[in-house]
Backbone of each chain as ProteinMPNN parsed JSONL, in Angstrom:
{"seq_chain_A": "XXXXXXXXXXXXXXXXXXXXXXXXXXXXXXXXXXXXXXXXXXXXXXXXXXXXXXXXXXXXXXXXXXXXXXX", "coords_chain_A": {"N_chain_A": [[2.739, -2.446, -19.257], [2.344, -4.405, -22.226], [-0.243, -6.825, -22.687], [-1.333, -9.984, -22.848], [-3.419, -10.727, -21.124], [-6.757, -10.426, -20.624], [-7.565, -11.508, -23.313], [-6.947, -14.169, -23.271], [-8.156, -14.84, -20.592], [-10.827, -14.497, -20.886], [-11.478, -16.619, -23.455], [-11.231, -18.365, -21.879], [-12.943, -18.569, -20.193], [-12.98, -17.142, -17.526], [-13.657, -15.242, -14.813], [-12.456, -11.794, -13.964], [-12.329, -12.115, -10.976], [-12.408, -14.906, -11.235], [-9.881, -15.715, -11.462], [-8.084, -13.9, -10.357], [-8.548, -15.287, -7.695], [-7.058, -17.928, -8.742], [-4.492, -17.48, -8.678], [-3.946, -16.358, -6.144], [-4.072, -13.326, -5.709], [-5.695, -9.729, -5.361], [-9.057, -8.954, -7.258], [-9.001, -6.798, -8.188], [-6.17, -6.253, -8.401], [-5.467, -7.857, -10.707], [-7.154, -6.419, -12.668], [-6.166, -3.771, -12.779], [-3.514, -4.741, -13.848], [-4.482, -5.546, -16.327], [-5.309, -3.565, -17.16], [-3.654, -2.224, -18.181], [-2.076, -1.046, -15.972], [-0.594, -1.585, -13.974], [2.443, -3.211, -13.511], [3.347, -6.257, -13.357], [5.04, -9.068, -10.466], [7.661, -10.238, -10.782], [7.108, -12.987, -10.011], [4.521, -13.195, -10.019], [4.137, -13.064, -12.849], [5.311, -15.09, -13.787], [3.647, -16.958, -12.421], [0.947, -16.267, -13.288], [1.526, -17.483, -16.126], [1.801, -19.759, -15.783], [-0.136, -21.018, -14.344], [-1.655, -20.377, -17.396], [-0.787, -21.982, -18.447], [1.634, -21.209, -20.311], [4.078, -19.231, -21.823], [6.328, -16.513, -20.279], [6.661, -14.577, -21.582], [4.896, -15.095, -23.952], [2.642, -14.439, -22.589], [3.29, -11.291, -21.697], [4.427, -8.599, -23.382], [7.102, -6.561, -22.893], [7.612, -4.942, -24.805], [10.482, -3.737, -25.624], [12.902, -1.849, -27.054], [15.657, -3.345, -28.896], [17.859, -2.148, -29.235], [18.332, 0.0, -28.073], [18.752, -0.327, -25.292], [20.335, 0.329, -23.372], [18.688, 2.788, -22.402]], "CA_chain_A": [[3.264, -3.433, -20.184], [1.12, -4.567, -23.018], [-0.036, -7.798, -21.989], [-2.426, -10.827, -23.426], [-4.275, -11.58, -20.385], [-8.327, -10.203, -20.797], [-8.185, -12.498, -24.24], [-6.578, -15.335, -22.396], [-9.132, -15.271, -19.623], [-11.798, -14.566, -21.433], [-10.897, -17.483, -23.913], [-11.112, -19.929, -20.48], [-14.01, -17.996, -19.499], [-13.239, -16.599, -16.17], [-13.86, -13.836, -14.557], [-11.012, -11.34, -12.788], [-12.104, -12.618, -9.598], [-11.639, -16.037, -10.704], [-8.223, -15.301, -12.054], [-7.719, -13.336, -8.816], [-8.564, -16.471, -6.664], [-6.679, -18.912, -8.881], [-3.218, -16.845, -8.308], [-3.498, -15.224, -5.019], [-4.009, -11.683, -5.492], [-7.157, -9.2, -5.294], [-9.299, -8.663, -8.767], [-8.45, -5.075, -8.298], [-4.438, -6.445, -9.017], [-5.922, -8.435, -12.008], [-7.821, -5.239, -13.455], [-4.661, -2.848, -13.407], [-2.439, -5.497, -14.921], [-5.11, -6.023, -17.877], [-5.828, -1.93, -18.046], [-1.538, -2.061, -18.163], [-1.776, 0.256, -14.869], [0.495, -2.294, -12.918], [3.054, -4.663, -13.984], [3.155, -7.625, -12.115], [6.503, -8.676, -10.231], [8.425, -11.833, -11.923], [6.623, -14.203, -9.59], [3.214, -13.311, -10.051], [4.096, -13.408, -14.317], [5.416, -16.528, -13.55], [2.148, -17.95, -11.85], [-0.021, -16.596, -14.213], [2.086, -17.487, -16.956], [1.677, -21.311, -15.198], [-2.176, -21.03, -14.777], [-2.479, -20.526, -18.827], [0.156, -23.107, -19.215], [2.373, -20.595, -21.661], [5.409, -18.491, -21.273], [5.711, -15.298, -19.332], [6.504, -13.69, -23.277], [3.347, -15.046, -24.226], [1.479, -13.176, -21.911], [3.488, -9.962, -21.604], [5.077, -7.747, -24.019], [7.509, -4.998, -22.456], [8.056, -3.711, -25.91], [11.796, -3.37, -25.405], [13.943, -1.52, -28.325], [16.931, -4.17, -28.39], [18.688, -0.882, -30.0], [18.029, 1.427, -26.586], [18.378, -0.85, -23.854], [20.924, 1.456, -21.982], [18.223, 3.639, -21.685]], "C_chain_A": [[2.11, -4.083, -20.941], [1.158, -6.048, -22.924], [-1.694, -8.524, -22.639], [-3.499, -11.082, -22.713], [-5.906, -11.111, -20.495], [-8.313, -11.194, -22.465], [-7.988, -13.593, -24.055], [-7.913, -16.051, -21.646], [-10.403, -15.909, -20.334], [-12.066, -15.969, -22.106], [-11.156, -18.371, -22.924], [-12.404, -19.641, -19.749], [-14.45, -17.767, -17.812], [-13.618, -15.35, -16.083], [-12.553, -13.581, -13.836], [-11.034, -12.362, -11.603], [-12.052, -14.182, -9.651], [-10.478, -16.17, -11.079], [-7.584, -15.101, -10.821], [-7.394, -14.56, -7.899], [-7.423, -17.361, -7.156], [-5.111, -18.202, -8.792], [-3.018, -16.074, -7.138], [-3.29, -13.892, -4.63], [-5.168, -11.304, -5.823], [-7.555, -9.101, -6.952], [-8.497, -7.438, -9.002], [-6.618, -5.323, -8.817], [-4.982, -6.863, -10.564], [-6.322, -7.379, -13.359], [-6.653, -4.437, -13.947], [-3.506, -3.793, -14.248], [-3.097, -5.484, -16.045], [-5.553, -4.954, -17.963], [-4.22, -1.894, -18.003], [-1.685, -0.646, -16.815], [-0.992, -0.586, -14.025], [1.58, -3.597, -13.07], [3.146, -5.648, -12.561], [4.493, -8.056, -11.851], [6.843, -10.233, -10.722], [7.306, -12.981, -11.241], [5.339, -14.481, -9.819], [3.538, -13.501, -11.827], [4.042, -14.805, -14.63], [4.352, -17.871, -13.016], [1.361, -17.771, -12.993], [0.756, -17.18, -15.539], [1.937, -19.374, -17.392], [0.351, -21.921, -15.156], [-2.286, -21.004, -16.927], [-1.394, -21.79, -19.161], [0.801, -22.558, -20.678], [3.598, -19.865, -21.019], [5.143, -17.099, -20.8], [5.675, -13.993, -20.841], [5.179, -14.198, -23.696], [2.442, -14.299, -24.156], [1.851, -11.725, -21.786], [4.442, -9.35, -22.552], [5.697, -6.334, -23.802], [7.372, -4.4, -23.626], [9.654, -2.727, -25.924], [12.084, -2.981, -26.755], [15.008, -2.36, -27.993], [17.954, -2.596, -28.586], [18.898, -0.064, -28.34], [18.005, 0.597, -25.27], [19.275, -0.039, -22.73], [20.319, 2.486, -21.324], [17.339, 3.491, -20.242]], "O_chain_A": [[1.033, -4.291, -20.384], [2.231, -6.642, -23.026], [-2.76, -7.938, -22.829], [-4.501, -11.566, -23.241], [-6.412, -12.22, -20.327], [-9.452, -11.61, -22.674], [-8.779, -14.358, -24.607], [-8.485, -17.123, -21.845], [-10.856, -17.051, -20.409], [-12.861, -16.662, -21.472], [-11.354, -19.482, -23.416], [-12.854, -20.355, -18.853], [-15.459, -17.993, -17.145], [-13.859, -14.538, -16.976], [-11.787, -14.391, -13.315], [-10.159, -13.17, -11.293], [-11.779, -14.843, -8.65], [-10.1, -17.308, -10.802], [-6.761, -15.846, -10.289], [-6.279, -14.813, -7.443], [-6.659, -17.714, -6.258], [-4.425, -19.206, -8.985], [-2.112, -15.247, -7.036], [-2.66, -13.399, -3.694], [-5.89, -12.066, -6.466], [-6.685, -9.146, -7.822], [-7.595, -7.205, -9.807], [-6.022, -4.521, -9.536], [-4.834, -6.07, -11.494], [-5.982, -7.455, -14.54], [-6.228, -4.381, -15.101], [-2.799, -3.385, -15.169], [-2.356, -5.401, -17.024], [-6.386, -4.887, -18.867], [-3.932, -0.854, -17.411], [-1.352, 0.526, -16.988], [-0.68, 0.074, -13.034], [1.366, -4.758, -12.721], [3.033, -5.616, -11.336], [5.336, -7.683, -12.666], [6.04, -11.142, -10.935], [6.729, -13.77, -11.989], [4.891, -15.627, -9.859], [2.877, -14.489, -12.145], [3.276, -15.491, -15.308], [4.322, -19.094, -13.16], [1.027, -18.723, -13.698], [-0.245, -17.336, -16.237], [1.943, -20.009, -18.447], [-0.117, -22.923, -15.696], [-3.085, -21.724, -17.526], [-1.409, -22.392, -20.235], [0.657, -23.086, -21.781], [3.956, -19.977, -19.846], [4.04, -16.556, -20.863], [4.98, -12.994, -21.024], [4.31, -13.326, -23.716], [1.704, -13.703, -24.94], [0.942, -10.896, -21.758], [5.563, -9.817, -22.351], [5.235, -5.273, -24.222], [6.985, -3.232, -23.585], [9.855, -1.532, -26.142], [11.602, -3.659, -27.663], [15.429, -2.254, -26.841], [18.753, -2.288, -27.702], [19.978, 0.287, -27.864], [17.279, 0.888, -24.32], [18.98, 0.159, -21.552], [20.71, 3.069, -20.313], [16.948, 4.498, -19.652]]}, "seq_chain_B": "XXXXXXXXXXXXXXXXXXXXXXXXXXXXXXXXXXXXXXXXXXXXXXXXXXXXXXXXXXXXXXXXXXXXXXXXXXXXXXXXXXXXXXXXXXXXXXXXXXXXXXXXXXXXXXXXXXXXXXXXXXXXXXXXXXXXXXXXXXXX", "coords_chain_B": {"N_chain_B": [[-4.089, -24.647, -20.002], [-4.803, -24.351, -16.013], [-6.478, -26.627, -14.467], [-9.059, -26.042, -12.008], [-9.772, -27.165, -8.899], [-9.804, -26.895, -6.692], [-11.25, -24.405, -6.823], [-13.287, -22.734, -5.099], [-12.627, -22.728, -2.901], [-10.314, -20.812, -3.032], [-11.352, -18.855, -3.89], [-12.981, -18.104, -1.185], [-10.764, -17.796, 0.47], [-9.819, -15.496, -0.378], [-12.448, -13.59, -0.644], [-12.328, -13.545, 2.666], [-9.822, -12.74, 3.014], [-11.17, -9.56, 2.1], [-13.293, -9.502, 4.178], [-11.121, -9.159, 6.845], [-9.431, -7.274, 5.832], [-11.574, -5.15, 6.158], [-12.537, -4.988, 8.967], [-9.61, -4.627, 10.142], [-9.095, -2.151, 9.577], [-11.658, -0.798, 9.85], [-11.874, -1.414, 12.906], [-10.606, 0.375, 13.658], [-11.297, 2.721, 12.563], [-13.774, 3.228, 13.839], [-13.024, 3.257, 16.781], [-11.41, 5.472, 16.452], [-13.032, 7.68, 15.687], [-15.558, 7.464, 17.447], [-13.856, 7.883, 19.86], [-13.308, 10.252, 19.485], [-15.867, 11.635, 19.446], [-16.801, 11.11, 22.174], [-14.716, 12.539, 23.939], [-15.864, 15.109, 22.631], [-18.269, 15.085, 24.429], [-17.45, 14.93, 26.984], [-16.757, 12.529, 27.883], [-13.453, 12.435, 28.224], [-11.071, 10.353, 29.011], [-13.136, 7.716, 28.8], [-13.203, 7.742, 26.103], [-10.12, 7.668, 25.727], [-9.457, 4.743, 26.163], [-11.568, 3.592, 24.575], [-10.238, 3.996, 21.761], [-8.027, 3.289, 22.055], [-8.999, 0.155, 22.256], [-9.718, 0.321, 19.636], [-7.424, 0.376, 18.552], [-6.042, -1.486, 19.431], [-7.262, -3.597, 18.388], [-7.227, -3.369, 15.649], [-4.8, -3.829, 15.493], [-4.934, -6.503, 16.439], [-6.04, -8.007, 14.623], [-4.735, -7.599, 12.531], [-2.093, -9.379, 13.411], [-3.183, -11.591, 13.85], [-4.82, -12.969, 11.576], [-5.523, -15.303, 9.541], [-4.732, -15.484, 6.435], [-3.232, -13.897, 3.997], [-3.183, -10.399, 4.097], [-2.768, -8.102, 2.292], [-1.46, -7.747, -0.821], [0.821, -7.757, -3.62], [0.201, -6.024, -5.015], [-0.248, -4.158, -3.392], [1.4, -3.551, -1.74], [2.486, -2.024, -3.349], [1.463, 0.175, -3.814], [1.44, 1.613, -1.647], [4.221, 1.758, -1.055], [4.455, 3.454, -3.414], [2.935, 5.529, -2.602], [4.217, 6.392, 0.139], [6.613, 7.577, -1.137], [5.119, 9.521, -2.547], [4.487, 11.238, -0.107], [6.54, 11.692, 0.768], [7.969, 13.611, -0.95], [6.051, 15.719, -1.2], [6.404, 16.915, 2.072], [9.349, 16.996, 2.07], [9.72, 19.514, 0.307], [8.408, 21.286, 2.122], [9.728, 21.273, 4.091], [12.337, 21.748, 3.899], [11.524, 24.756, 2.718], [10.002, 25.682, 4.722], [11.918, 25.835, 7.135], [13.893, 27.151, 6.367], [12.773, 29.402, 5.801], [11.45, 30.215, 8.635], [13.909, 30.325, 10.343], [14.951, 32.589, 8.847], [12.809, 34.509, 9.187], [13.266, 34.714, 12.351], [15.814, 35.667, 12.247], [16.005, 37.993, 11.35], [13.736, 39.525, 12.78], [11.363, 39.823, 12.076], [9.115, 38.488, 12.489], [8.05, 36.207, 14.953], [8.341, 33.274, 15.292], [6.089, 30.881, 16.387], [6.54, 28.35, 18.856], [5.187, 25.653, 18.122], [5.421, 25.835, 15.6], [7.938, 25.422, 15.204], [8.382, 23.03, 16.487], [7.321, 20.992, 14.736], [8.95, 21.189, 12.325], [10.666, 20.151, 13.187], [9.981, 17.977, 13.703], [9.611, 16.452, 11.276], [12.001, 16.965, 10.438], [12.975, 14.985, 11.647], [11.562, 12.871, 10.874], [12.71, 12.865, 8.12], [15.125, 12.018, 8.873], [15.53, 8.998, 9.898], [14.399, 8.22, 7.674], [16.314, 8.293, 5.802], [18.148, 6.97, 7.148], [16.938, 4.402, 7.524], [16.53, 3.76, 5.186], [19.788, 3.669, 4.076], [20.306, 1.231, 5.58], [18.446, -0.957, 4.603], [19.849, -0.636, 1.634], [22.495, -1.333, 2.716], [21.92, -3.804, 3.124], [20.687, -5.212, 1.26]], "CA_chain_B": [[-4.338, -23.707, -18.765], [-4.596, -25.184, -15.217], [-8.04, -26.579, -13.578], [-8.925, -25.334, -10.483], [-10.761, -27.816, -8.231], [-10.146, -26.014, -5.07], [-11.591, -22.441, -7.124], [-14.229, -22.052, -4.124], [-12.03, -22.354, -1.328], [-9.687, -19.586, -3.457], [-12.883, -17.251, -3.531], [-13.459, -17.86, 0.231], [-9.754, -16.93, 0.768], [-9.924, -13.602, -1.227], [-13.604, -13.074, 0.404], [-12.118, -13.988, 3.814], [-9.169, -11.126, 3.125], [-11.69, -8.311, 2.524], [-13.683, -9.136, 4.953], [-10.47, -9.049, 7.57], [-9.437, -6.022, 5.949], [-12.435, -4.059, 6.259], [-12.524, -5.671, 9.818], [-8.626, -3.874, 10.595], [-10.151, -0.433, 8.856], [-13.365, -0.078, 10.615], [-11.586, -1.715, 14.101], [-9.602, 1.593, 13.906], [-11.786, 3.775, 12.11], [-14.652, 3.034, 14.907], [-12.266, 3.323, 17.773], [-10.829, 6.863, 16.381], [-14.736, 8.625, 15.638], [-16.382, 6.801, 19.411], [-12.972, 8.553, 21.23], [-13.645, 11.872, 18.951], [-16.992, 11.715, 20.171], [-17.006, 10.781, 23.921], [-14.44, 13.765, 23.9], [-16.425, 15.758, 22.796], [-19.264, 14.887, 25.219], [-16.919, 15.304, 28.056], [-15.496, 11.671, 28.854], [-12.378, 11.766, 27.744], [-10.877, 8.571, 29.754], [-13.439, 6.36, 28.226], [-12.863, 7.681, 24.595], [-9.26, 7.045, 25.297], [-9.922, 3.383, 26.418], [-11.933, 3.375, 23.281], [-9.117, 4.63, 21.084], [-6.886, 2.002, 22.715], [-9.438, -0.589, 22.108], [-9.393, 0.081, 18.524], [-6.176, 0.138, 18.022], [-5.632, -2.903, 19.916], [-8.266, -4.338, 17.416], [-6.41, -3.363, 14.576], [-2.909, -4.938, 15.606], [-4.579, -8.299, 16.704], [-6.585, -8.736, 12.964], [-3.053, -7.893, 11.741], [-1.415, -10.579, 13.717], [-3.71, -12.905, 14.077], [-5.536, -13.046, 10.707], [-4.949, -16.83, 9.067], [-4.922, -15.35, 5.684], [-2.514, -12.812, 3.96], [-4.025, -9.623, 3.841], [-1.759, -7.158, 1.259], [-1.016, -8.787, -2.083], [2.069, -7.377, -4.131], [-0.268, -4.763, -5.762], [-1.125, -2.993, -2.442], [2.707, -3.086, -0.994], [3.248, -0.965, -4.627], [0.752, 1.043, -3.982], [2.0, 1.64, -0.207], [5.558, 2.45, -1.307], [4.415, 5.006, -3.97], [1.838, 6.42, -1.878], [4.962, 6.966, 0.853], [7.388, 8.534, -1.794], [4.722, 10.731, -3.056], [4.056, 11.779, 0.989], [7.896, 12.291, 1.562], [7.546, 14.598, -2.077], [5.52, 16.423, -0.56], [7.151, 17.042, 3.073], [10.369, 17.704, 1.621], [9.445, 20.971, 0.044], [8.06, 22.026, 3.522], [10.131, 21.281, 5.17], [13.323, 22.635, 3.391], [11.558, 26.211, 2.328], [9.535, 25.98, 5.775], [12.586, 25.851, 8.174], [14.658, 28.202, 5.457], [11.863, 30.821, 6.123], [11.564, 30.237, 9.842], [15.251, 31.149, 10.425], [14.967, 33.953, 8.08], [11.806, 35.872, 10.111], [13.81, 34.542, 13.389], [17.149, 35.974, 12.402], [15.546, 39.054, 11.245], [13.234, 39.917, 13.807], [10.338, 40.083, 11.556], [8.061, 37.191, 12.959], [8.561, 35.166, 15.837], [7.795, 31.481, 14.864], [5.485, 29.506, 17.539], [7.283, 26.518, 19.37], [4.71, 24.714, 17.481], [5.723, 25.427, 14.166], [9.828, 24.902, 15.466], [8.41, 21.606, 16.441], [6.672, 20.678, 13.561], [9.692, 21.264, 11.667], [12.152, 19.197, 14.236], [9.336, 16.427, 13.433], [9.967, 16.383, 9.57], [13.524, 16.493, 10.017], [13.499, 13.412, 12.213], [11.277, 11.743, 9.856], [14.047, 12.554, 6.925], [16.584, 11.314, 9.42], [14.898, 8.038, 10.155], [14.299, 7.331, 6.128], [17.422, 7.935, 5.487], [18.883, 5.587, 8.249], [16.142, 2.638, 6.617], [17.096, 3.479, 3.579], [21.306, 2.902, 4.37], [20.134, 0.118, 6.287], [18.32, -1.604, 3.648], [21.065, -0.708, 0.895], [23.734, -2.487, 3.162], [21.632, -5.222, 3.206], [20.784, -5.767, -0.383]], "C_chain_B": [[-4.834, -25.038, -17.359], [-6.152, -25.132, -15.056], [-7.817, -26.087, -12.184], [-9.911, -25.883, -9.655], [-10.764, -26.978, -7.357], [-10.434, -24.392, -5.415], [-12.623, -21.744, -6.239], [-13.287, -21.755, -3.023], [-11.086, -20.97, -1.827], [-10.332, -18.367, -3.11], [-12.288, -17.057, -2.244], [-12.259, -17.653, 0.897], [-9.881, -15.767, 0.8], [-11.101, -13.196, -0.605], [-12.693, -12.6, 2.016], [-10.491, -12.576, 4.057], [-9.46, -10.131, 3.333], [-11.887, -8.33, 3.513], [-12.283, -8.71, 6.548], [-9.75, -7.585, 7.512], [-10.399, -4.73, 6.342], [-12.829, -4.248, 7.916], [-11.119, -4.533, 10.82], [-9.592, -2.665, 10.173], [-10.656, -0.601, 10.047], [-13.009, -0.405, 12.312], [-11.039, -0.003, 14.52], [-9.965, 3.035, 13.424], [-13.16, 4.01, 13.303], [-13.917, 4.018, 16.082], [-12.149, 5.248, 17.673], [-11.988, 8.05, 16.547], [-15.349, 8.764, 16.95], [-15.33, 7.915, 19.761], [-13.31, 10.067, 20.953], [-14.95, 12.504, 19.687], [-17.421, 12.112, 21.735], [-16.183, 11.748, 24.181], [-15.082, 14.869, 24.476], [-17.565, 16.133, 23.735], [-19.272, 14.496, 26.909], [-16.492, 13.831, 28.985], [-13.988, 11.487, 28.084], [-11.264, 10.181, 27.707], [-11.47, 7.771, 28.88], [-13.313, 6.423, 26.762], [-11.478, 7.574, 24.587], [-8.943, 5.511, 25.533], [-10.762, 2.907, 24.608], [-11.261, 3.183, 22.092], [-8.028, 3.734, 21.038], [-7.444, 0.713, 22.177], [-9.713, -1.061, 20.679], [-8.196, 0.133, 17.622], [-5.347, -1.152, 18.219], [-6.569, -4.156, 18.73], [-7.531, -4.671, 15.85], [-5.452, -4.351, 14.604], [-3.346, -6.74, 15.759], [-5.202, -8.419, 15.783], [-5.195, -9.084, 12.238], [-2.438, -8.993, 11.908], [-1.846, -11.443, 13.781], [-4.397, -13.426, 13.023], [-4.994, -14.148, 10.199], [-4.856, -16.352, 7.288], [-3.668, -13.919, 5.018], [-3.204, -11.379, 3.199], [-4.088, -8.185, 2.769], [-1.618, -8.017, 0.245], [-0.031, -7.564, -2.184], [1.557, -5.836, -4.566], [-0.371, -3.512, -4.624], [-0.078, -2.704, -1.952], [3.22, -2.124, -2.166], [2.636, 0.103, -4.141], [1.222, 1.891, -2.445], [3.164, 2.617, -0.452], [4.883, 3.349, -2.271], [3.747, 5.957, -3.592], [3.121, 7.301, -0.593], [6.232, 7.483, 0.13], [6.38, 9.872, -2.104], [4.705, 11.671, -1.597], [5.91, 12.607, 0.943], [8.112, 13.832, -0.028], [6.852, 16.362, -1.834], [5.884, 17.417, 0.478], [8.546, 17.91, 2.707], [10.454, 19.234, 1.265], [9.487, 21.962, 1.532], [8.814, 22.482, 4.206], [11.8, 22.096, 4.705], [12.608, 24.208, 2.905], [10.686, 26.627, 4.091], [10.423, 26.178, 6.758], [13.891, 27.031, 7.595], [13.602, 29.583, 6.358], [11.651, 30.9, 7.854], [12.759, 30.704, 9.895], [15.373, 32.059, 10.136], [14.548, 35.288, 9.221], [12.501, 35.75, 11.556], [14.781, 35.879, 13.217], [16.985, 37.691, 12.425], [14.821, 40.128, 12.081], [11.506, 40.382, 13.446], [9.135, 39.453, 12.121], [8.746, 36.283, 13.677], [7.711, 33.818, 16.079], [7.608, 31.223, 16.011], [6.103, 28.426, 17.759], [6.551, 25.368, 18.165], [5.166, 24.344, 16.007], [7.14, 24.697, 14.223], [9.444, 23.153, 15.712], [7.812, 20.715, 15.374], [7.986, 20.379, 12.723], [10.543, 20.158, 12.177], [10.971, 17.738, 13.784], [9.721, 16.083, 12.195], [11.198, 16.323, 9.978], [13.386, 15.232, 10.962], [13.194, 12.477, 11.729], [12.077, 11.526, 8.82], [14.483, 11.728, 7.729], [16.409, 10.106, 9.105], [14.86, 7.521, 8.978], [15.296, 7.29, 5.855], [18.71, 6.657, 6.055], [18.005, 4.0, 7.583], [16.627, 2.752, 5.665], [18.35, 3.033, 3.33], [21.102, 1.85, 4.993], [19.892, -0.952, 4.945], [19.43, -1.883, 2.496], [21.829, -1.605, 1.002], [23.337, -3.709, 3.367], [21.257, -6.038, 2.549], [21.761, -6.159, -0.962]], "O_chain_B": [[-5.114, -26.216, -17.578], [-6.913, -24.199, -15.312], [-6.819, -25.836, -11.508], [-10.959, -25.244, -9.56], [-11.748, -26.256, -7.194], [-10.092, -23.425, -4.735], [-12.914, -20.557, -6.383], [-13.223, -20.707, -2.381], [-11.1, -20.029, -1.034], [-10.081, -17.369, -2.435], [-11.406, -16.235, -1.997], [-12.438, -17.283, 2.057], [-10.035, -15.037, 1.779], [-10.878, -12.26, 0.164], [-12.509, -11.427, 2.338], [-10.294, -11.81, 5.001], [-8.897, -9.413, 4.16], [-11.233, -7.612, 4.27], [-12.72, -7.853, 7.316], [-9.496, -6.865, 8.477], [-10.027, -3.621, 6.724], [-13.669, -3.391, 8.191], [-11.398, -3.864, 11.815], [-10.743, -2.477, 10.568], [-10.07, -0.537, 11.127], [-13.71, 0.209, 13.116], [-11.173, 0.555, 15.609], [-9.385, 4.097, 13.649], [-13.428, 5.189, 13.533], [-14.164, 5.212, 16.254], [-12.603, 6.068, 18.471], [-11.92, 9.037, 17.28], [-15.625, 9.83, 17.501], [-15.857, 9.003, 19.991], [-13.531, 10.919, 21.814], [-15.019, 13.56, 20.316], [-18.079, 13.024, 22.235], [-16.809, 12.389, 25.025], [-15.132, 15.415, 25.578], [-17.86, 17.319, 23.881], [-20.125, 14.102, 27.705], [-16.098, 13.783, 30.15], [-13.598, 10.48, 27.493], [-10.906, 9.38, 26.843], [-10.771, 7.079, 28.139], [-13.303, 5.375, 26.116], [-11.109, 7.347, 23.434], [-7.959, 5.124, 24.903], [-10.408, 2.052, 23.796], [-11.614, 2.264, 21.352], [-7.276, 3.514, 20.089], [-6.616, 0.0, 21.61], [-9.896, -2.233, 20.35], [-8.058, -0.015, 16.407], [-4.441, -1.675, 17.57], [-6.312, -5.338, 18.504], [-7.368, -5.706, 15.203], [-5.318, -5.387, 13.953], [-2.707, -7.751, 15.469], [-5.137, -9.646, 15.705], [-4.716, -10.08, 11.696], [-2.138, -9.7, 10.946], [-1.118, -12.436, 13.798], [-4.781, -14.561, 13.303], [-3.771, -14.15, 10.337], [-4.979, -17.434, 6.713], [-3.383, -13.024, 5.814], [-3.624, -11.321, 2.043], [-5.058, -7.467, 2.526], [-1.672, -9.209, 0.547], [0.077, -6.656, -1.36], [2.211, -4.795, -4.505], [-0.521, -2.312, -4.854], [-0.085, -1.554, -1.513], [4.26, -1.487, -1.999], [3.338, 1.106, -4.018], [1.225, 3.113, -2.587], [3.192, 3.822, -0.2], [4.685, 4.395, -1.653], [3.818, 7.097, -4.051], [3.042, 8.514, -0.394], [7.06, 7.896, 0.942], [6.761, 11.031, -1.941], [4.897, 12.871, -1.793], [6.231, 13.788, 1.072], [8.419, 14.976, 0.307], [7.104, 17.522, -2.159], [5.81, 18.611, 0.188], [8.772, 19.093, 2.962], [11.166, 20.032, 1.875], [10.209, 22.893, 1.888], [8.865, 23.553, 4.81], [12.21, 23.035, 5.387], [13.543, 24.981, 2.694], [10.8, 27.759, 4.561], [9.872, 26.843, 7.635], [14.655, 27.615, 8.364], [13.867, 30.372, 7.265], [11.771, 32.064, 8.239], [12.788, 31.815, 9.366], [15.931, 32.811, 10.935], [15.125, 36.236, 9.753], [12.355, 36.809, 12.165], [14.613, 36.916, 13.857], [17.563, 38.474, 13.178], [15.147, 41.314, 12.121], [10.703, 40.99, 14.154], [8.11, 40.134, 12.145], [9.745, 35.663, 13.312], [6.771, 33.517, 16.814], [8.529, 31.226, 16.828], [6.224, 27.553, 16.9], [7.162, 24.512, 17.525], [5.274, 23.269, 15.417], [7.471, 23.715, 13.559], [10.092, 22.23, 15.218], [8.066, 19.514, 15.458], [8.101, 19.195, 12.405], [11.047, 19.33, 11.419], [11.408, 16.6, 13.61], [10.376, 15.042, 12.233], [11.593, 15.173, 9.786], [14.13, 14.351, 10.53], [13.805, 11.409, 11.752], [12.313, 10.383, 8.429], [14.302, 10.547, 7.436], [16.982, 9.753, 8.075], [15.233, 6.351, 8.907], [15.644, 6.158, 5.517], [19.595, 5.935, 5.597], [18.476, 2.896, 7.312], [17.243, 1.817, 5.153], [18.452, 2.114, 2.517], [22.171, 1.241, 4.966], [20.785, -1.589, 4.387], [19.899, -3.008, 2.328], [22.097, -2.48, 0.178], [24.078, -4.628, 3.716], [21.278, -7.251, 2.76], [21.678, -6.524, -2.135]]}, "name": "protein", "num_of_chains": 2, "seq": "XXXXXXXXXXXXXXXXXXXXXXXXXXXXXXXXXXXXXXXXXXXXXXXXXXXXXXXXXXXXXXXXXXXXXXXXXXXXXXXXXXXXXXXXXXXXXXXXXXXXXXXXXXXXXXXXXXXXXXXXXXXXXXXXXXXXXXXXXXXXXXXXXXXXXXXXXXXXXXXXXXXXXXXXXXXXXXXXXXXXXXXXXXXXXXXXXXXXXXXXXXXXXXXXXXX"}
């Protein structure tokens, strides 16, 4: 999922691992969410979403077709 | 965006994970090599005491660790790592117990107990997923 967070961070000037620390999960989770190799599950969107103080659309863009959602 | 006064003690969480993980690991990766070893070098007994001792090592980091040691990313990685295994298996075990019967019935090759049990192991592991898996279902 194409997702804001490495210009976010950056922007606040952390690093993964303090991202990592300030939400409870390893850098290595942090890295695959911001190379899009792992979406993150509602709760963790929802934390980080709480850490930047923005919405969980803010930070992540499924890229849904409204047209194709039955697929 | 939020401050983060307590961002050291966070670290020394996430530190305090590896190190507990690499702690389970190596309790059990130790244990398994030493018993391989002492084996080989003709005590068996004390390499299974060994073997025991790292397995017992393992289970009490697990249970006793003050810290949670899996995040969300690693229980994904867990479950797709045990679909790709059963992926795998499956094949085997449906063209492996097809073809056993075959050379049986035939008289061509007479399959080793070992392999018949091999096979009776895979099907009990299907069984077994399939029973968690209706389990879970009915309980979602």
């Amino acid at each position: 999922m194409n997702n804001d967070l490495p210009a976010r961070r950056e922007t606040a000037g952390l690093s993964q691992a303090d991202l990592a620390a300030a939400v409870g999960v390893s850098r290595q989770t942090i890295n695959a969410i911001e190379r899009d190799r792992y979406d993150p599950s509602l709760e963790l969107a929802f934390k980080l979403a709480t850490f930047f103080d923005c919405t969980v659309e803010d930070l992540f863009d499924p890229a849904i077709d409204p047209d194709r959602l039955h697929e | 965006m939020s401050t983060t006064p307590t961002g050291r003690n966070r670290h020394e969480r996430l530190a305090k994970r590896r190190r507990y993980r690499w702690l389970m690991v190596g309790s059990i990766a130790v244990g398994v090599v030493l018993s391989l070893l002492l084996r080989a070098l003709e005590y068996p007994l004390v390499g299974e005491v060994v073997y025991w001792a790292g397995i017992v090592g393992f289970v009490a980091v697990w249970l006793a660790t003050p810290v949670q040691l899996f995040d969300e990313r690693d229980v994904a990685l867990e479950r797709r790592a045990a679909h790709l295994t059963l992926n795998v298996f499956a094949p085997v075990l449906v063209v492996g117990a097809s073809a056993a019967r075959i050379l049986t019935y035939v008289g061509a090759y007479e399959v080793p107990a070992v392999v018949w049990g091999a096979l009776w192991g895979y099907f009990a592991l299907f069984v077994t997923f399939a029973v968690a898996y209706g389990w879970l279902r009915y309980r979602s």
